[in-house]
C-alpha positions in Angstrom: -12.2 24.3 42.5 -14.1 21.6 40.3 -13.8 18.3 41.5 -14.6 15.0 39.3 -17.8 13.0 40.7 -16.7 10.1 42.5 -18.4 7.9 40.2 -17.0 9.2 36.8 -13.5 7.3 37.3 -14.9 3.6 38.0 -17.0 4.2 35.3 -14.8 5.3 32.8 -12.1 2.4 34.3 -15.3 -0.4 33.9 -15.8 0.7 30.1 -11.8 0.4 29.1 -12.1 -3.1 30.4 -14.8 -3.9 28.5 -14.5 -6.0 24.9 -14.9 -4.5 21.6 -18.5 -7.2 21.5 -19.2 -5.6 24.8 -19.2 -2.2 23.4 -20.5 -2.1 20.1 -24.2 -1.0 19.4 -25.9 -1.4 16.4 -26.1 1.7 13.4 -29.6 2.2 14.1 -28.7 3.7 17.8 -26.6 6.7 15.7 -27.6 10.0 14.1 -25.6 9.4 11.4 -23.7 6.6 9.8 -20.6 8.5 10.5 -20.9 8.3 14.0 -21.1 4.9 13.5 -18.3 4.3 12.0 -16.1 6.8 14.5 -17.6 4.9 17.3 -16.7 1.5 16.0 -12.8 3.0 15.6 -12.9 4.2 19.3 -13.9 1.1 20.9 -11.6 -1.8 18.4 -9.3 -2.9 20.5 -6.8 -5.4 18.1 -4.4 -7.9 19.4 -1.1 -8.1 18.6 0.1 -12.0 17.8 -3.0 -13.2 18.6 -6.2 -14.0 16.5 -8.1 -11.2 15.5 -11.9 -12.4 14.5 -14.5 -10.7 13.0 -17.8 -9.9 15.2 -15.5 -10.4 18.3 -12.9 -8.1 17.8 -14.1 -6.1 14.9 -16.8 -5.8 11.8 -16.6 -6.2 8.2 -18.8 -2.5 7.0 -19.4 -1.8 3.4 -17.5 1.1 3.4 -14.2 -1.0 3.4 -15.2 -2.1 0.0 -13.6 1.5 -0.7 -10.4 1.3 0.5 -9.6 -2.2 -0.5 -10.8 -1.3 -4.2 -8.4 1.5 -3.9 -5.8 -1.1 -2.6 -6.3 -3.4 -5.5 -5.8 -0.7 -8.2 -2.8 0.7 -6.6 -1.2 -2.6 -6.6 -1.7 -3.7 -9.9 -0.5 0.0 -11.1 2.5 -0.1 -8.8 3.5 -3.6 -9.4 2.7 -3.2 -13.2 4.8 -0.2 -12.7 8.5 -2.1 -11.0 7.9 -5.3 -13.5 7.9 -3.1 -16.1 10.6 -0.8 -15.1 12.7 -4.1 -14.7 11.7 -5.9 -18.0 12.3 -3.3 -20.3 16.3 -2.5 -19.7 16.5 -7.1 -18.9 14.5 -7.7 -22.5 11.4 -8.9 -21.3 8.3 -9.7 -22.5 4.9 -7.7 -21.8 3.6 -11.2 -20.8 6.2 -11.5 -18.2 4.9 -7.8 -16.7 1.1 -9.0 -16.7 1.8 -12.7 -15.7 4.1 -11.1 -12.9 1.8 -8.4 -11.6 -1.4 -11.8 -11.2 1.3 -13.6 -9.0 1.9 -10.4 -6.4 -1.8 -10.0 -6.4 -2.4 -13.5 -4.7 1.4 -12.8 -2.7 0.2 -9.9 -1.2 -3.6 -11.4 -0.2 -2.1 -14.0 1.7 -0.4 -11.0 3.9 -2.7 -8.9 4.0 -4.7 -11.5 5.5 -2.4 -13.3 7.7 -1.0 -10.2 9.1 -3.0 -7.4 8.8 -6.4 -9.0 9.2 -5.2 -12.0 11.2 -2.5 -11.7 13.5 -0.8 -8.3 13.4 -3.5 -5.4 12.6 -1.5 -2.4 14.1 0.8 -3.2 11.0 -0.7 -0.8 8.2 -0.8 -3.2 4.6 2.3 -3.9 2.9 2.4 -2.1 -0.5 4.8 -0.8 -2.9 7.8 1.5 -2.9 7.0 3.7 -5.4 9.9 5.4 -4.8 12.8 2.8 -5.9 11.0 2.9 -9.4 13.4 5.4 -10.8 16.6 3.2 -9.4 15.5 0.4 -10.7 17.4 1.0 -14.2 20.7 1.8 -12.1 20.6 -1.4 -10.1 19.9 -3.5 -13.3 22.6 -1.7 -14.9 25.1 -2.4 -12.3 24.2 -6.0 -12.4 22.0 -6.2 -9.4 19.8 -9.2 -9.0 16.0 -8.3 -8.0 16.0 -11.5 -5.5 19.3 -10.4 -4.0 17.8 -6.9 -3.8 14.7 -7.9 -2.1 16.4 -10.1 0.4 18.7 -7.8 1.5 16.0 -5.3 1.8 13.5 -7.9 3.8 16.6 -8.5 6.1 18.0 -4.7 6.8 14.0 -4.7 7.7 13.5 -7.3 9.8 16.5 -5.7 11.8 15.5 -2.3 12.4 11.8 -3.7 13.4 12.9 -5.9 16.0 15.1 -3.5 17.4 12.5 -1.0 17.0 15.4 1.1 14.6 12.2 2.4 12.6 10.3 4.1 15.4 13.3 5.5 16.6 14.2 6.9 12.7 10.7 8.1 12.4 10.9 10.2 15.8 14.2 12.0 14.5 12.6 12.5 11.5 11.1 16.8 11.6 7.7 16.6 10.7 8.8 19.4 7.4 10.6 16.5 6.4 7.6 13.9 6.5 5.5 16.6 4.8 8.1 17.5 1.8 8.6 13.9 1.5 4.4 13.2 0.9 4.3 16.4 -1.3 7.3 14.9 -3.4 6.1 11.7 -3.5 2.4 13.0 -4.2 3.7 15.2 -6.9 6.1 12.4 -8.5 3.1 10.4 -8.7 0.8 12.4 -10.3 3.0 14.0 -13.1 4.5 10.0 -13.8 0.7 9.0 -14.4 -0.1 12.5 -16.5 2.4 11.7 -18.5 1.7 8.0 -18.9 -1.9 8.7 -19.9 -0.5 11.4 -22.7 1.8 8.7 -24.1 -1.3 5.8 -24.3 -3.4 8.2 -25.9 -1.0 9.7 -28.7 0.1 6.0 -28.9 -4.1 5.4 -29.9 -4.1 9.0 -32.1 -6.4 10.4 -29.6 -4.3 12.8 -27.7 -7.7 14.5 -26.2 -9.2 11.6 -24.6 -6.3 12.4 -22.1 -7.0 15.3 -21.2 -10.8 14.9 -21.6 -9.9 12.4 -19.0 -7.8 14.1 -16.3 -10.6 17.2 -16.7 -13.6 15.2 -15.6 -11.1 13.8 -12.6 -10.4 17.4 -11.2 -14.1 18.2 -11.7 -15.0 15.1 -9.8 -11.9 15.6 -7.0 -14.2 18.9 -6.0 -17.3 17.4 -5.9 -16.3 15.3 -3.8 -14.5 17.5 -1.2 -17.4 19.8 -1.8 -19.5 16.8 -0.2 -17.2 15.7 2.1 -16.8 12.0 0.2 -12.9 12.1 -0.6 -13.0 8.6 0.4 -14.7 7.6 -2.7 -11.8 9.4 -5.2 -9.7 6.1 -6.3 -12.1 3.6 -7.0 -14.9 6.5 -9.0 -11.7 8.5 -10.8 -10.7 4.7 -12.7 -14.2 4.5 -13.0 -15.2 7.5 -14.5 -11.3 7.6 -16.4 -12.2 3.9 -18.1 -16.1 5.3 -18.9 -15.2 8.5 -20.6 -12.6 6.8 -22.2 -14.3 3.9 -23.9 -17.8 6.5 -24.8 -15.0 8.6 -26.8 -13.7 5.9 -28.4 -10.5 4.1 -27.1 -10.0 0.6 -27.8 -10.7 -2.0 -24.8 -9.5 -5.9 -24.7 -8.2 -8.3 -22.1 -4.9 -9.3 -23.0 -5.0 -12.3 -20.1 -7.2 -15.0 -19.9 -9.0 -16.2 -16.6 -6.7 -18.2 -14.5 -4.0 -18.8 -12.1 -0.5 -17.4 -13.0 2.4 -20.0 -12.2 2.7 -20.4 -8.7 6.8 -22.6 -8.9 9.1 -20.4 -7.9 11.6 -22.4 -9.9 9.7 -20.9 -12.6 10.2 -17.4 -12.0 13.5 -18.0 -11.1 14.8 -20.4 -13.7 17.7 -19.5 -16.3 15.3 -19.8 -19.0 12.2 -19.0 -17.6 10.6 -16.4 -15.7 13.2 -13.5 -15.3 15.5 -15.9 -17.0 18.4 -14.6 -14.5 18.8 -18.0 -12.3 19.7 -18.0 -8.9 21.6 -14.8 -7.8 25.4 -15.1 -6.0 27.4 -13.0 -3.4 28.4 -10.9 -6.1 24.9 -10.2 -6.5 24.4 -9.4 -2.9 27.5 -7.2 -3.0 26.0 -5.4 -6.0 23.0 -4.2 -4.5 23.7 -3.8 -1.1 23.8 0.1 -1.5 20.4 0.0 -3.1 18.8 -2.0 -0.2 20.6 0.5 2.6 19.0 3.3 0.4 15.1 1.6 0.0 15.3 1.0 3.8 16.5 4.5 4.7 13.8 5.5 3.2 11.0 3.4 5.3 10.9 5.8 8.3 10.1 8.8 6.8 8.0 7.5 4.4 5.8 5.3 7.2 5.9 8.4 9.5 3.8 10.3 6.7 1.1 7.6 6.5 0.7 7.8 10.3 0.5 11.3 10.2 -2.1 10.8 7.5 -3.7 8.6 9.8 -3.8 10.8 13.1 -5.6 13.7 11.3 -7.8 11.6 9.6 -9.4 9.5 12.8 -11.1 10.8 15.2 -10.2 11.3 19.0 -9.6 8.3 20.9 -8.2 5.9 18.2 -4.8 5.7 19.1 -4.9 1.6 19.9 -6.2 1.1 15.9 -3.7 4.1 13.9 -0.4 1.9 12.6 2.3 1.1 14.8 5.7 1.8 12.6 7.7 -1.3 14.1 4.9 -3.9 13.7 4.3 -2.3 9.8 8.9 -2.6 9.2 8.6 -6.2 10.6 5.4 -6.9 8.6 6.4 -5.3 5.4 10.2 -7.2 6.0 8.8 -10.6 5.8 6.2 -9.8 3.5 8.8 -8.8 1.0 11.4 -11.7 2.1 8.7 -14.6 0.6 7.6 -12.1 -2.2 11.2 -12.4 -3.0 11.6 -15.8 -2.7 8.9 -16.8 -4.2 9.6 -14.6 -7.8 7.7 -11.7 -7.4 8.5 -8.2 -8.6 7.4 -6.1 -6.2 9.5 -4.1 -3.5 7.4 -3.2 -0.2 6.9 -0.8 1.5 4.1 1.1 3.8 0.8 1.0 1.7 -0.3 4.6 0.1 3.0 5.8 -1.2 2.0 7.4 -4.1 -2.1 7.1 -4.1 -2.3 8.6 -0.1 -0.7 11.9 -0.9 -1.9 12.1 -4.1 
């Protein structure tokens, strides 16, 4: 029978206790700059409710340009996506949508830094819940107000994250029903944007750009598995979209000038200004109360997925840095409690909804 050297257990109990500044080594030491990168995974060590800085407990590397380029496009497309669904059946403006969409861009950076660079970074970023889009018509039709909607929804959160409801959802959710969700979801996604991208370019009279478009994104999509750089597919697909676009023609302008949006929440929030719906009332509450059960409900399974997505991604050993479910509910819960407060549009939920699966 094998039997471990005596040594092997000290030494592998003297390098858990070590820091993450105690462990890291330089690029140059590694074959390749994935190993890196895998190493530097294996050996973060976050804290939860305490400071997180960077050199000490973790490093800025070039490749996160990728994701949070990724993260920046999904939000304004998702954002754009719930102001708009709102302000078309409540008679509002286009400038609402685009003035809207700049305010959740500087909501959101203040969380994602507070929280998920900051304080709490087993909480994956909160984004947008792609899903609600289609009910958005149906709550605004029965009279539902979207600050009483995102309250409620903040609070129902808030609940099941301190009583750690949202881990407990997620382990009686079946794995078929994570995966159906994210191929749903995935599949939602993509057809919604198809179809968008048809309708701007008939609206232009140049109906091929479209599909010139979505051809040079497959091709691309398989280059890029081919070479093992899926990583890279969000932020060179809108590159490559806008380029192909504008060499065959379509018309380009910025529709917003440089600047800060309007940061009052009176504004937003006034009878005449803003969504021009005032303060909302119990009835409101009442009104979408259903709707709020319903976007919570669906957190779980929905988070679940993105952890899955997560585990098969990382490498071995990375289980202290992969999201934590009941730190991302209470982050995403408060997260959308101020966003509410404050006047934005957006509903959250675990980032990656639509762009992860797709």
């Amino acid at each position: 029978m094998q039997t471990t050297p005596p040594g092997d257990a000290p030494s592998n109990t003297h390098k858990d206790a070590q820091s993450y500044e105690q462990l890291h080594k330089p690029s140059s030491e590694f074959n390749t700059r994935d190993e890196y990168l895998e190493h530097e995974l294996q050996i973060m060590q976050p804290k939860r409710w305490r400071p997180n800085l960077p050199f000490r407990d973790y490093r800025f590397e070039f490749e996160d340009t990728i994701p949070a380029m990724a993260g920046t496009i999904g939000k304004v497309v998702m954002v754009g996506a719930i102001a708009a669904t709102f302000a078309a059946p409540l008679g509002l403006s286009d400038a609402f949508v685009l003035e809207n969409v700049r305010y959740e861009l500087l909501i959101v950076s203040i969380f994602i830094i507070l929280f998920s660079g900051f304080i709490l970074p087993t909480a994956n970023l909160a984004g947008t819940h792609g899903p609600l889009i289609p009910l958005i018509p149906i709550v605004v039709a029965a009279g539902g107000h979207p600050m009483a909607f995102g309250l409620l929804i903040g609070a129902f959160g808030f609940i099941l994250a301190i009583t750690k409801g949202g881990s407990m959802l997620a382990r009686l959710t079946s794995k078929g029903v994570c995966g159906g969700l994210l191929i749903y979801l995935g599949f939602i996604g993509t057809i919604s944007q198809v179809k968008k991208l048809f309708a701007w370019a008939e609206a232009i009279d140049m109906a091929h750009i479209a599909f010139i478009v979505i051809l040079a994104t497959i091709l691309l999509y398989a280059l890029l598995e081919h070479f093992k750089k899926r990583w890279l597919a969000v932020p060179l697909s809108c590159l490559i979209g806008g380029m192909v676009a504008f060499a065959l023609g379509a018309p380009f302008e910025f529709h917003t000038a440089p600047g800060l949006p309007n940061m009052n929440p009176a504004y937003w929030w006034g009878e005449n200004t803003g969504w021009m719906l005032g303060l909302p009332t119990l009835e409101s509450f009442v009104v979408v109360l259903p709707f709020a059960v319903l976007a919570v409900a669906m957190w779980s399974p929905d988070f679940l997925g993105h952890q899955v997505f997560q585990k098969i991604s990382y490498p071995q050993r990375t289980e202290k840095v992969q999201m934590n479910i009941d730190d991302t509910m209470l982050s995403a819960s408060v997260r959308q409690t101020f966003g509410s407060l404050a006047g934005g549009a957006n509903f959250t939920s675990s980032w990656g909804t639509y762009i992860v699966p797709a």
